[in-house]
N, C-alpha and C positions, 0 to 999 in steps of 0.2 A: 757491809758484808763481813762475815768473819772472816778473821787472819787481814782485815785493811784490805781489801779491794780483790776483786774479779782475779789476778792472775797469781795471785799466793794465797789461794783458796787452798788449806791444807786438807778439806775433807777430799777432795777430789784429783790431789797434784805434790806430786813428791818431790821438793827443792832439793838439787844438785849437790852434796856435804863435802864435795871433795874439792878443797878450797884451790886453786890454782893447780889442776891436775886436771892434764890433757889424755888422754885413752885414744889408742888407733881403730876403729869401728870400718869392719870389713862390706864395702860395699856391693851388694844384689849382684849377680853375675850381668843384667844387662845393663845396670851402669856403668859397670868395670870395661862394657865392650863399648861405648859410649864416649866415655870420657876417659880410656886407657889410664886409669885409676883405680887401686883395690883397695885403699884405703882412707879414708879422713878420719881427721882430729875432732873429737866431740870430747867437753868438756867445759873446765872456768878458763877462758885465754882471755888474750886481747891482741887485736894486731895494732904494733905501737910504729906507725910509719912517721917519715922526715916530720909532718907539722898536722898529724893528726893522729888518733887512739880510735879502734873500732870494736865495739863490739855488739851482740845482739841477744838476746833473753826469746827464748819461745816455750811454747805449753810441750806437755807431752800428748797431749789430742791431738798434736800434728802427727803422731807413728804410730800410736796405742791406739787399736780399738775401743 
């Protein structure tokens, strides 16, 4: 496939340029009443805990139309 496999498919999927930069993304008012939360961190992180590192990579067809 071009661009090396299904999920860096650059004709269809815009990769994230902003290297290690977290953004506050204000959450839908009914998940706000849900989970008493207005906001999450969306960006490049990693949660770096006692004796592990996490992180996760997803498409933008999960939000995008």
């Amino acid at each position: 496939l071009c661009d090396d496999g299904n999920y860096r498919e650059s004709r269809w999927f815009t990769g994230w340029t902003k290297v290690r930069h977290v953004e506050d993304f204000r959450l839908p008012l009914v998940v706000q009443g849900v989970t008493n939360q207005v906001f999450v961190p969306f960006g490049d992180a990693l949660l770096d805990l006692h004796d592990t590192c996490i992180g996760i990579e997803i498409c933008e067809e999960l939000w995008a139309p």
